[in-house]
N, C-alpha and C positions, 0 to 999 in steps of 0.2 A: 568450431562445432556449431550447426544450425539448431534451432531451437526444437526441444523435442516434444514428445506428449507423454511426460513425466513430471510428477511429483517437483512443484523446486522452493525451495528451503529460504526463508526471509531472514538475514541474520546481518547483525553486526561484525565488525573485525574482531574486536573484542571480546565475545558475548559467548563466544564457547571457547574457554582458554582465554590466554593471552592478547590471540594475535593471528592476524592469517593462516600459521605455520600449524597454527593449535587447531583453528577452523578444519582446515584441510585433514589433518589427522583424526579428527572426531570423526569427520565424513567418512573415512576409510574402515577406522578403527569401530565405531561403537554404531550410526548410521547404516550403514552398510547400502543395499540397493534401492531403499525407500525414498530416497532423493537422486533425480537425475539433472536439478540444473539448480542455481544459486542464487537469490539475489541477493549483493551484496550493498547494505548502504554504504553511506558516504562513507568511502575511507582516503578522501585527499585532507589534506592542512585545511583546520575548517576555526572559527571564530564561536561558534554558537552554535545552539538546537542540535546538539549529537550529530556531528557532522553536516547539515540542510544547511550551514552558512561556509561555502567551500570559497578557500581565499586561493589557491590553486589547484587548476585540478592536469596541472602538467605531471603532481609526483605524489606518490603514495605517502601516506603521514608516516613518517620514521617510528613511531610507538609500533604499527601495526605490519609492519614489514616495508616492502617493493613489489617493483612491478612483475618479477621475478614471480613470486611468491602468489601475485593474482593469475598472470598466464597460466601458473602449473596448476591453477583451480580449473582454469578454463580448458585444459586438455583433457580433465575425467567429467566435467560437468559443463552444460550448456549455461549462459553468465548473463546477468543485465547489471548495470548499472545504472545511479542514478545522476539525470541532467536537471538540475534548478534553473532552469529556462526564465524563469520572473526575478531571479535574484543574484545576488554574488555578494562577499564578505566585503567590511570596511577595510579589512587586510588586504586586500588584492591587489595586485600591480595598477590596475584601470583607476581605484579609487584612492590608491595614494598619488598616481601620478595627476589624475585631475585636481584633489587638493593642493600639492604642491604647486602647479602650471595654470591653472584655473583655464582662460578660456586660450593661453596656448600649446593646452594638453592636447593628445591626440584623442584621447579620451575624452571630449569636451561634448561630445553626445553619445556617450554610452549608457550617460546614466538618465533618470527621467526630470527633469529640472523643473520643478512644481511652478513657478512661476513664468517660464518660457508657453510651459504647455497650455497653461488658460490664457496667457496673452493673447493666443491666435485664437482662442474664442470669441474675445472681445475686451472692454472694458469694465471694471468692477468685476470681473472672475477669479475665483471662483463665489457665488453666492449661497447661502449657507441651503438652499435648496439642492446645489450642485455634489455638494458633500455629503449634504443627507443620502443622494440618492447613489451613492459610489456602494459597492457591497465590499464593505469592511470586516477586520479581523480587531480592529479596534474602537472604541467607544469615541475616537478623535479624527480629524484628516488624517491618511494614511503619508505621512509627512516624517522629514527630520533634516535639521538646522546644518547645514556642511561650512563650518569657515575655513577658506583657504589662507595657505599664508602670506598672501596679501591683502590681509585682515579684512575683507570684504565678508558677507555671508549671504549664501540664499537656501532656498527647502530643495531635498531631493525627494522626489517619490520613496514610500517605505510601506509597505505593506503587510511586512511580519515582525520579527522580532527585532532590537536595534542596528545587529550585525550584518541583517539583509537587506541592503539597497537596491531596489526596481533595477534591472535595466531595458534601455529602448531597444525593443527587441526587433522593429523597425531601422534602425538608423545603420548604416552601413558598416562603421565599426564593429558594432556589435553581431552582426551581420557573419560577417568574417570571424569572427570568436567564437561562435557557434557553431560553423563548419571546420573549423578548426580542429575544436574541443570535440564534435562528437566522431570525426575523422578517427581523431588519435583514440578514444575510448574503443572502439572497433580494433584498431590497429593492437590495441593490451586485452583483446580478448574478449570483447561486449559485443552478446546475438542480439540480445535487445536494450534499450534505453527507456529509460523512464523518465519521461518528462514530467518532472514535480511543480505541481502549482500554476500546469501553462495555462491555466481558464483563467489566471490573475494579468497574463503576459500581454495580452492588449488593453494599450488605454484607451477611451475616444469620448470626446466631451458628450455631452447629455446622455450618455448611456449608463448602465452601471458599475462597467469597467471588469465583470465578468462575463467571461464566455463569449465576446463581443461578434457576434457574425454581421459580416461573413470573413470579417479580418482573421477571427481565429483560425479559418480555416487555410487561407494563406500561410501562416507561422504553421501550422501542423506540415502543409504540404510540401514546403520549404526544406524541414526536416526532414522529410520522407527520404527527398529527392537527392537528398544526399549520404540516406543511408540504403536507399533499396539498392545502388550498385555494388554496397559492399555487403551484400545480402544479410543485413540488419535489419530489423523492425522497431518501433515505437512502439512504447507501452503508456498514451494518457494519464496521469494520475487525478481524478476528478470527485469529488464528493457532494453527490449532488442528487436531485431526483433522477429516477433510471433513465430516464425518455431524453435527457445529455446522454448520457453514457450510451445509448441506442443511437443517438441520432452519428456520434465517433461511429461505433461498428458498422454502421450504414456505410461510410465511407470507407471502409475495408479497412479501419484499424483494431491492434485488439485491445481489449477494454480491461477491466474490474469488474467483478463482482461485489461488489460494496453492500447491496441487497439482502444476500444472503446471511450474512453475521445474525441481523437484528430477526430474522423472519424466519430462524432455526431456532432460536430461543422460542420465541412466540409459539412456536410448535412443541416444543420443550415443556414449554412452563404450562401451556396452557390442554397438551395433548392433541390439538386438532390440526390434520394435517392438509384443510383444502388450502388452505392460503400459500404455505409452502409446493404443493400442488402447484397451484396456480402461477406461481412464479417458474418451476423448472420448465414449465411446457412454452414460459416465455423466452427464457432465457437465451442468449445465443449460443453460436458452441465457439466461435471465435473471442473468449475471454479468459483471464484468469478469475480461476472464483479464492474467494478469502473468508478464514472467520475471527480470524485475529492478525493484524498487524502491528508497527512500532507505534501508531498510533490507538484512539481508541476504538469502541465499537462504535460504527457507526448508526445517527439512529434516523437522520434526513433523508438515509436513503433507502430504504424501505416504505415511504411515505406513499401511499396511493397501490402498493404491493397489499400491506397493511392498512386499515384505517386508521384512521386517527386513537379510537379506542382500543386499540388493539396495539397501536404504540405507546398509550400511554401503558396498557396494561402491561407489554412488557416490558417495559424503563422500570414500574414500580415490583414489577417482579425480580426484579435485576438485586437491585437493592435490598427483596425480601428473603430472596433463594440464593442470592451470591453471597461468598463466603468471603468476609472482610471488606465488604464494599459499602461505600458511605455516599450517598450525595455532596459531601463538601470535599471529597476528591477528585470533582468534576470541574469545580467551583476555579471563582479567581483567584481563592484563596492558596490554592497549589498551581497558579498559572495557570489555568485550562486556556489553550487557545481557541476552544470550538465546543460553544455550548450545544451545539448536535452530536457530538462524543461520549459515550460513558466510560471513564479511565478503572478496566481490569484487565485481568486476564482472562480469556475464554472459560479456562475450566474452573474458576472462581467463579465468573458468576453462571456456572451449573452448580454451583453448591460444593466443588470440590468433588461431583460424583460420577465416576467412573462408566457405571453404564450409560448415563447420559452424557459424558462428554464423546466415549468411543461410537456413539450414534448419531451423535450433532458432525462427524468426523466423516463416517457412513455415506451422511447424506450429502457431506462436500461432495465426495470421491464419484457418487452418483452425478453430479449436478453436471451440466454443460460446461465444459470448458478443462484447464489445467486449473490442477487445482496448488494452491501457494500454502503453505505453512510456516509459519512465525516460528521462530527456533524455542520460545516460551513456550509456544503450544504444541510443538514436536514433542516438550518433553513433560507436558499436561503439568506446570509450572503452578503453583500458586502464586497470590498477590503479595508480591514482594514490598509488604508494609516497610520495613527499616529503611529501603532504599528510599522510597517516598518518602516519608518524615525526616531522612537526613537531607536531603534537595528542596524537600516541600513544591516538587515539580509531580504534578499527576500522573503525566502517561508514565513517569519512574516505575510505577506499582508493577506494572507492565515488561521491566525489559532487565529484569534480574540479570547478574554476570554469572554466570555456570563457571566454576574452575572444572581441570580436565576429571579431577577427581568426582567432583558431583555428576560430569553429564555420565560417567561411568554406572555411578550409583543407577540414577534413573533410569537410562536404560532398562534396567533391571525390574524396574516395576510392572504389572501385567497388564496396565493400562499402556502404558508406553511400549511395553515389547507389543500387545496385540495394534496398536496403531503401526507402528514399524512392518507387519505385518502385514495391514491391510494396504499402507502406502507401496510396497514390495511388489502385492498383485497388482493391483490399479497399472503398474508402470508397464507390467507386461503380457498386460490383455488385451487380446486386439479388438473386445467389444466396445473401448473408450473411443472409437476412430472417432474425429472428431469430424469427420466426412459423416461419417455414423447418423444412427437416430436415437431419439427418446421419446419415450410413450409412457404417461403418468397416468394412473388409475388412483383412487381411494372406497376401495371395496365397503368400508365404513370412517365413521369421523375420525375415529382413531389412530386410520392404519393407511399405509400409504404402500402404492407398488407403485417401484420405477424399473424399466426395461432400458438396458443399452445394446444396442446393435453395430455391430459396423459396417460399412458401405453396400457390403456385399452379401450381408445379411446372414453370412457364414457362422458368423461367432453373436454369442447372446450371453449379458449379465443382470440378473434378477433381484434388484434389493425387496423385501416383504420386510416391511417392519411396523410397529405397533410406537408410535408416538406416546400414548398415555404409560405404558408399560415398561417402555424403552429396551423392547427387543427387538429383533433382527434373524433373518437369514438371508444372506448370500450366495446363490446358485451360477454358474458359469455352463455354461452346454448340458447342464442337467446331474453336474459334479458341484456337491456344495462344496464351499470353499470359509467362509465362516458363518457359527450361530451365536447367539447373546448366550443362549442356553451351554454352550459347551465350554465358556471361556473364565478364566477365575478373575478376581477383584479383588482388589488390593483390599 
């Protein structure tokens, strides 16, 4: 199935039910049309990080079904998968067989060999200048100690957590793994792929070792080139200021909205709607937009959308207006891996309120692009405190497990039936073409009009809504279609 312009749904295997089987049947059962594609995370045999440490990604993890069970997702719903391009599990085949064989593994450049690599810089490499300037996830060289069992030892590249080692995403083995691996994710049903972490994927000395051009664009194009004939696309995953993520959709890939999460709040909390303005008229329409994902909200990337004042003012409105949100659930103290992250849930930190979250919702559905929904915020979730405090892992708060019974419940709510609602139309209105146009007006500070048109100018949808107020109406060819005013609250 090619990828559509619909509504697609961010989930776990686990996270609605059980299990795929549970997935799939929520989708049919309680979802209904409001979703027409899926992202599914990691669900091969993984070591760490909720599946982002994949020790194979030949077979589905037996907890969560088969391949069986992903194809027959991929026959009612358009599918992406994710690729960890910068990493793979200690478990892996590559990195137990180079531990065991060392340098007569076949694997003996898969992985990033921290001392090989500044060898060819020079002598006395790397210098504590060189480390400084590398863009880290850790307060140390992004390093870890590999003894093989010929009691020898040296550093591999590591960049995230301990389960995810670098690999050379250059070196010809690895080379081959990669077209390999994203061959066969196509081949089980994957329109698009998601390259996770690829801005970490090239090394090169004196640089920072993100984003590195023009090399990264080689590794993007590489992938391209071997998934455009199986009419696949790439989905970047980047977190970063907008003008990366611009300079990807320049090159015809589609992107993230990462933008949008932090600078809907900021129109939320604070009522005014030029900046959010400001940003749709930039936006592109080749992207997915987000306001909640498995991670947190992002806050790096609104930077220059936002000022500076105006980030900080919404980080500490976050904390004032969101409902169970703490500043030390960000902290190191529950693992945060990204002090540019704020660990909640979307409709927490709206305060838990209903008409402001089904408007922050609104104004996705309007924005350029497909717009993505986290299964937490499909079902306008709160901050799943027990799970956090049981893990003492932050983004936990985030990614509560639904049994089939609960997603039932919710459903039911009229925040959640009117979002299911507005995701239903969105999918089959032909004024989203993303050939289409958008035209943003702010008649006053408050209140914001965004026009969608499509190609042909045929069809027209009309959001008018009042930020300070947090009302709404929705017009389609001159037939409203929803009002804030006509709709009940929980």
């Amino acid at each position: 199935m090619e990828i559509q312009n619909k509504a697609m749904l961010i989930t776990y295997a686990d996270s609605l039910g059980k299990n795929l089987k549970d997935v799939h049947q929520v989708l049919k059962e309680d979802i209904g049309d409001a979703i027409g594609g899926v992202h599914l995370l990691p669900f091969f045999p993984s070591t760490g990080d909720r599946g982002f440490a994949p020790a194979d990604y030949t077979r589905v993890d037996a907890a969560f079904g088969d391949w069986k069970d992903v194809e027959a997702l991929g026959e009612e719903y358009y599918l992406m998968f994710d690729f960890m391009i910068n990493h793979i599990s200690r478990e892996s085949v590559m990195y137990q067989d180079f531990k065991k064989n060392h340098d007569d593994s076949k694997y003996k450049d898969f992985f990033i060999r921290w001392e090989k690599f500044w060898a060819k810089a020079g002598e006395n490499r790397p210098t504590q200048a060189d480390v400084d300037l590398i863009y880290k996830r850790k307060d140390k060289a992004p390093t870890q100690e590999i003894t093989f069992d010929d009691g020898t030892t040296e550093n591999l590249w590591n960049t995230f957590g301990e389960e995810q080692i670098d690999i050379d995403v250059n070196s010809a083995i690895a080379k081959e793994f990669i077209k390999t691996t994203l061959e066969d994710m196509v081949k089980h049903g994957a329109n698009l792929i998601r390259l996770d972490a690829f801005a970490y994927a090239v090394k090169k000395v004196d640089t920072n070792d993100f984003f590195v051009e023009p090399e990264i664009w080689d590794t993007l194009n590489e992938a391209r080139e071997i998934l455009t004939p199986l009419k696949a696309e790439i989905l970047p995953e980047i977190h970063e200021h907008y003008s990366i993520p611009k300079k990807i959709n320049d090159h015809g890939y589609f992107t993230y909205d990462f933008a949008l999460p932090m600078t809907t709040l900021y129109t939320l909390y604070s009522g005014k709607t030029n900046q959010l303005a400001k940003w749709l008229k930039m936006s592109p329409m080749k992207q997915f937009t987000t306001l909640d994902t498995h991670d947190g909200i992002g806050v790096v990337d609104a930077r220059d959308i936002l000022t500076d004042d105006e980030i900080d003012y919404a980080s500490e409105q976050l904390y004032k207006v969101g409902a169970n949100v703490k500043k030390t659930y960000s902290s190191a103290s529950y693992n945060n891996l990204d002090i540019y992250q704020i660990n909640s849930t979307y409709y927490s930190a709206l305060g838990n309120d209903d008409a402001a979250y089904l408007l922050s919702r609104v104004f996705q559905v309007f924005a350029p692009g497909i717009p993505q929904i986290y299964y937490v915020g499909l079902l306008a979730g709160e901050n799943d405190i027990a799970l956090l405090e049981s893990t003492k892992e932050g983004r936990n708060i985030n990614r509560h497990y639904y049994t089939r019974e609960e997603v039932k419940s919710e459903v039911k709510r009229p925040v959640v039936a009117n979002l299911l609602k507005l995701l239903s139309w969105r999918n089959e209105s032909p004024a989203f073409d993303l050939a289409g146009s958008i035209t943003v007006d702010t008649p006053t500070d408050t209140t914001i009009v965004v026009t969608r048109q499509d190609e042909n100018g045929q069809n027209k949808a009309v959001l008018t809504a009042d930020a300070a107020n947090k009302t709404f109406e929705i017009v389609e060819n001159g037939q409203t279609v929803m009002r804030s005013d006509d709709l009940t609250q929980n």
